[in-house]
VMD Tcl script that draws the C-alpha trace (Angstrom):
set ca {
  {65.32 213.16 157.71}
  {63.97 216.87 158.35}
  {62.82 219.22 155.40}
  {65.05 221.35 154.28}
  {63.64 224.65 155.69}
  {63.33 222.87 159.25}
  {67.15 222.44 158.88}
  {68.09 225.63 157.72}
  {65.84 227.26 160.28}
  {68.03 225.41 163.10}
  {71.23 226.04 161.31}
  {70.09 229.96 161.45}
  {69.01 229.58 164.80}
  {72.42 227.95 166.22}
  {74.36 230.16 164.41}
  {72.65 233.12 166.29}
  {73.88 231.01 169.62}
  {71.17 228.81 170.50}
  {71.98 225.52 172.08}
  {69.90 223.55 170.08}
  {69.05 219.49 169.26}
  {67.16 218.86 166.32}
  {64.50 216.06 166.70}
  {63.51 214.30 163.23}
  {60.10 212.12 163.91}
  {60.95 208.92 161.72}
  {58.71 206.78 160.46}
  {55.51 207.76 158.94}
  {51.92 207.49 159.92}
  {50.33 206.76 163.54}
  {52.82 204.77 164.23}
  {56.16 206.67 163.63}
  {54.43 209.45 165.40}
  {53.63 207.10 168.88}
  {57.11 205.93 168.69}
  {58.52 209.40 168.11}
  {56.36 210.53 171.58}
  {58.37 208.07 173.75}
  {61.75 209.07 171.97}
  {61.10 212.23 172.27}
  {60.20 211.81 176.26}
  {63.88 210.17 176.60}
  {65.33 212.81 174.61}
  {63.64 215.58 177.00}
  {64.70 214.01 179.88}
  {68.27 213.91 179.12}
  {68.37 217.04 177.69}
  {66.29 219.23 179.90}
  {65.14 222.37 177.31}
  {64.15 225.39 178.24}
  {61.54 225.33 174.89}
  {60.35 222.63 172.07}
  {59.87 224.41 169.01}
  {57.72 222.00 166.89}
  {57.17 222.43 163.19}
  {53.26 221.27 162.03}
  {50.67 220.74 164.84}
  {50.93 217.09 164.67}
  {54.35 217.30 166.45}
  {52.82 219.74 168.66}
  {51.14 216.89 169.91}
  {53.38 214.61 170.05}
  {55.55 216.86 172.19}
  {52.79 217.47 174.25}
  {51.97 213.70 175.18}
  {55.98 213.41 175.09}
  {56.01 215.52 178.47}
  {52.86 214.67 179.69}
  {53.40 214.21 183.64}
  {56.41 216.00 184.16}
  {56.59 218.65 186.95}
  {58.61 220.37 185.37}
  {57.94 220.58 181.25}
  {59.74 222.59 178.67}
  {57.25 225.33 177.22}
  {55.73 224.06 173.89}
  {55.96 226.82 170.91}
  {54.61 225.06 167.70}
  {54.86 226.69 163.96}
  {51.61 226.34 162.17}
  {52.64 225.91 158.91}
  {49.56 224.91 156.49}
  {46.46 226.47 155.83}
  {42.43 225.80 156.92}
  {40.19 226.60 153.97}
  {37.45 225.18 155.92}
  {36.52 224.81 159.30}
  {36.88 221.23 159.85}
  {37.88 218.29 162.52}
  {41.66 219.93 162.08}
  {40.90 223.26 162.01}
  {38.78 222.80 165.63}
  {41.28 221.00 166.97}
  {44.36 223.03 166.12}
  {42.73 225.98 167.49}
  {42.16 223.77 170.65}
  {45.53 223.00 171.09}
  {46.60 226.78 170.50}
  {44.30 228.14 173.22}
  {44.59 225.22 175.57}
  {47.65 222.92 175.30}
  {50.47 224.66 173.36}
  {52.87 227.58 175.30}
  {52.63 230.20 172.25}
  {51.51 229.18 168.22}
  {52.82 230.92 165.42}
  {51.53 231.12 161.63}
  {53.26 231.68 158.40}
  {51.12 234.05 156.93}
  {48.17 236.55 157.56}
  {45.49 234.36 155.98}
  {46.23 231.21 158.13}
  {46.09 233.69 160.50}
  {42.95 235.15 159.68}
  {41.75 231.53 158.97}
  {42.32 230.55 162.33}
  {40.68 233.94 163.99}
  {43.59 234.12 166.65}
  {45.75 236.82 167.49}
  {48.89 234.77 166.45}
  {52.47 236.42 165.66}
  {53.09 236.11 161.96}
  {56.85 234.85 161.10}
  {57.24 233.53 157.74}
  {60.43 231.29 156.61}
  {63.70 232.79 156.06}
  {65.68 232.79 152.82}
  {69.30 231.70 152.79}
  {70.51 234.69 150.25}
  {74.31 232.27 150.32}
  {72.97 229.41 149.12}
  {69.87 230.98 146.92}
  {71.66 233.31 144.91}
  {72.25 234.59 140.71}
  {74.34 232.52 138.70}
  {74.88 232.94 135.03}
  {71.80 231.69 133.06}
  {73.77 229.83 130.15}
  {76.02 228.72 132.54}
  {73.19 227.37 134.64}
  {71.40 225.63 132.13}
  {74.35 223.69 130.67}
  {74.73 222.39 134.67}
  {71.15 220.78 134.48}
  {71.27 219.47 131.08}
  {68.80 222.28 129.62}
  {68.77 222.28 126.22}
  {69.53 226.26 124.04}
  {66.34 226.32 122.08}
  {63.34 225.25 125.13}
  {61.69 226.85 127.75}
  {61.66 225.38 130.60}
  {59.35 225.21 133.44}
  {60.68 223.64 136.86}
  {57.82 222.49 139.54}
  {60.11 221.89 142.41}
  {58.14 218.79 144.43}
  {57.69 214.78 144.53}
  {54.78 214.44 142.04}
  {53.73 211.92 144.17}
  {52.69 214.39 147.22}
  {49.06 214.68 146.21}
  {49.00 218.12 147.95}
  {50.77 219.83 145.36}
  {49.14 219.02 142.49}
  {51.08 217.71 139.72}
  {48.42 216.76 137.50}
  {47.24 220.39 137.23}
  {50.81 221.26 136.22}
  {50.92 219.02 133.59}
  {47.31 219.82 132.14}
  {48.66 223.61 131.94}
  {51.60 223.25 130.27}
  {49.67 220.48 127.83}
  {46.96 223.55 127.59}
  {50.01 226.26 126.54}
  {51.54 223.53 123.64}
  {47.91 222.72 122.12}
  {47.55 226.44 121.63}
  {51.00 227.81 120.99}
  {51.87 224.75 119.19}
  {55.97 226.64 118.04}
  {56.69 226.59 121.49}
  {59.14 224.33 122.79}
  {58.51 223.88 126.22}
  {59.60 221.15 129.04}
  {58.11 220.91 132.38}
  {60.42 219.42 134.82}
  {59.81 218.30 138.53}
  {63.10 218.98 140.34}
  {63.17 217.02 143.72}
  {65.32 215.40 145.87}
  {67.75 217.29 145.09}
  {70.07 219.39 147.50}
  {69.37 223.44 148.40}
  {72.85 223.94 145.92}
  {70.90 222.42 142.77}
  {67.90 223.75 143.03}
  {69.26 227.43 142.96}
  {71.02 226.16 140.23}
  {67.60 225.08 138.63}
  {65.89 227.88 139.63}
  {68.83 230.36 137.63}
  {68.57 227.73 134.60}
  {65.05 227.80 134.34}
  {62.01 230.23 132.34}
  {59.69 229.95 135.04}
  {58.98 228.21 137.97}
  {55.46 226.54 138.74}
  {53.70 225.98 141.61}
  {50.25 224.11 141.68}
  {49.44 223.33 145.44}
  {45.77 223.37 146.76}
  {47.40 224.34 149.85}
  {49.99 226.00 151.21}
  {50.95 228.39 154.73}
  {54.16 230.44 152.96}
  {55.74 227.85 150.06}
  {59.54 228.43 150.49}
  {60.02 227.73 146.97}
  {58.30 230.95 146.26}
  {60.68 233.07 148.68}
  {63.63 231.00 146.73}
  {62.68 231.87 143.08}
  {62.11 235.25 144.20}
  {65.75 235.34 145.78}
  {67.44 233.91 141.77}
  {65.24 236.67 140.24}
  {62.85 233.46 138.84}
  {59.73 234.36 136.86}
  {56.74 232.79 139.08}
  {53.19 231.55 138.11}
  {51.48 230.07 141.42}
  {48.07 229.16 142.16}
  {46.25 231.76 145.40}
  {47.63 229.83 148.50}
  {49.60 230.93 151.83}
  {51.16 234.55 151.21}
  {52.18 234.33 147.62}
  {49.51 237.09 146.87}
  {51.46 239.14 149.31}
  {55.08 238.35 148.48}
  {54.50 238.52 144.26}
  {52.09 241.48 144.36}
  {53.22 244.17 142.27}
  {56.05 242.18 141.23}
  {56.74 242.12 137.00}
  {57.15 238.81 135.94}
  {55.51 236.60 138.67}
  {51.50 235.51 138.55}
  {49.61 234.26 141.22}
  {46.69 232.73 139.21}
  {43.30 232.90 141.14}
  {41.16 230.16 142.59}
  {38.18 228.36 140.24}
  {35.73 225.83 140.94}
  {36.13 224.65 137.60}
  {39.31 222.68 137.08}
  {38.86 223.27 132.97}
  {39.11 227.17 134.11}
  {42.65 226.92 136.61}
  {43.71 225.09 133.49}
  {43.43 227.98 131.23}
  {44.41 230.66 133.65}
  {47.38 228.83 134.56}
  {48.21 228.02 131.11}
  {47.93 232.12 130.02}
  {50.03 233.18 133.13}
  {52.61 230.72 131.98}
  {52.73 231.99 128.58}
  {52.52 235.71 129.99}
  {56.16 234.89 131.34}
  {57.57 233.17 128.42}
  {56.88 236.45 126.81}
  {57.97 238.44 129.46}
  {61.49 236.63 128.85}
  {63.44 238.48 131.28}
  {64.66 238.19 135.24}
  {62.41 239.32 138.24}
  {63.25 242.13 140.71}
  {62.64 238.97 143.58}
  {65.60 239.38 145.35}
  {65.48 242.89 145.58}
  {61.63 242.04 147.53}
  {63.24 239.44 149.63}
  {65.81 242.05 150.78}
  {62.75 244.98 150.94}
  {60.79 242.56 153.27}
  {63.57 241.61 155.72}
  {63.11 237.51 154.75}
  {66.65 236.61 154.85}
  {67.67 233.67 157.29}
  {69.33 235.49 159.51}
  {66.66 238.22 160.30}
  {63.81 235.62 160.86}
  {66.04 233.76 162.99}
  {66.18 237.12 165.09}
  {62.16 237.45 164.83}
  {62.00 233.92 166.17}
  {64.38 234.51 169.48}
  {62.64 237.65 170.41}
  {59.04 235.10 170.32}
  {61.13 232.29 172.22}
  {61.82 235.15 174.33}
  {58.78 236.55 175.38}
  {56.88 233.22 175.60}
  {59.50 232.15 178.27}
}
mol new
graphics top color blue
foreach p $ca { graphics top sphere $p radius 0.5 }
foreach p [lrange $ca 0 end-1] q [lrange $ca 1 end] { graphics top cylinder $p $q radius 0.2 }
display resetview
């Protein structure tokens, strides 16, 4: 199984022409990456690309040892897509691989970017407008089961990814009932759920959440903004450059103290409630060029001038 935006990055990409084979790594951990690196050596060998476009820099690697030897290797083009808040083991090594082992690197956003200290091209992920789209609010929220009289606030991950922070959403929507105690709010986590319901989520719901401690460019920021969604997001990836200016969305700053996040988050939340209304998003997404189709473009004319 790929992620979704993997998948509708190749869809994009093969609809512009490419002849494309998508490569899922199965498997988790060391060992569904070492088996993926002599799959994926097969798979080369049969298929003989031109380019391997590999999504996170651990599959950067494995493509990497995947062709190790050959005289004649596909270039390696690898999408950096999280974030280095410090300058650790991965951060060293990433930026390594970029200067040393990779064909071309891209990021999803000017502060991994700056993070890194490369001159990197910046290509964010695209936004199916078809599939994210407005639908009818009541009609919307009687699809999903939402009930007349709550707000409700969707966090659209697995709770269980540790990465995104669940726990914070739930102490800042605890923080909002304790002191507006009339409010009638629900916090749901929509996940594993297809592209098709979560627009349909995203149109039934007062807000949408997001609590990560990291991020490169969260696509579930791009896809609230394209259903008009009300947004409160902690500072990670570009969300401080896709929401700014925008009525109706908050991008909550960072705080050493979690009691503090809390409360910000918890205000921001209860800033939209108020606000009550839709966002301009989609009209940003169009503004900034982020629909599928475009990016798809941006990404041929890189495969292009790395090969």
């Amino acid at each position: 199984m790929v992620s979704s935006f993997v998948q509708s990055q190749f869809d994009s990409l093969k609809a512009e022409g490419l002849d494309m084979v998508l490569f899922p790594i199965k498997g988790k951990g060391w060992k569904g990456y070492l088996k993926a690196v002599f799959a994926l050596r097969k798979v080369v060998k049969r298929e003989r690309p031109d380019i391997i476009h590999a999504h996170y820099s651990t599959c950067g690697f494995v493509a990497s040892l995947a062709c190790l030897g050959m005289r004649k290797r596909p270039k390696i083009l690898v999408s950096i897509l999280g974030s280095f808040p410090t300058e650790d083991a991965k951060w060293r090594r990433v930026r390594w691989a970029i200067q040393h082992l990779w064909d071309g690197a891209l990021t999803k956003s000017e502060r991994t970017r700056n993070q890194l200290g490369l001159d990197l091209p910046v290509i964010p992920n695209g936004v199916n407008l078809d599939i994210f789209r407005l639908i009818d609010h009541d009609a919307a929220r009687k699809k999903v089961g939402f009930e007349a009289n709550r707000k409700y606030i969707i966090w659209c991950s697995n709770p269980e990814r540790v990465e995104k922070n669940w726990p914070l959403a739930e102490a800042a929507v605890k923080q909002l009932q304790i002191t507006n105690n009339k409010l009638q709010i629900s916090l749901v986590p929509v996940y594993n759920k297809t592209p098709e319901e979560v627009c349909t989520y995203m149109n039934a719901a007062d807000c949408l959440l997001l609590t990560s401690d990291s991020e490169g460019s969260p696509n579930v920021i791009k896809e609230a903004m394209a259903c008009n969604c009300p947004i409160v997001t902690t500072d990670v990836g570009d969300v401080r450059e896709r929401l700014v200016n925008l009525e109706g969305c908050y991008v909550v700053p960072d705080n050493e103290l979690e009691s503090e996040r809390v409360k910000e988050l918890g205000i921001a939340i209860r800033k939209v409630l108020e606000f009550g209304k839709w966002t301009e998003g989609r009209n940003r997404i169009i503004e900034d060029r982020l629909e599928i189709s475009q990016i798809a473009n941006r990404i041929i004319e890189w495969y292009n001038n790395k090969y």
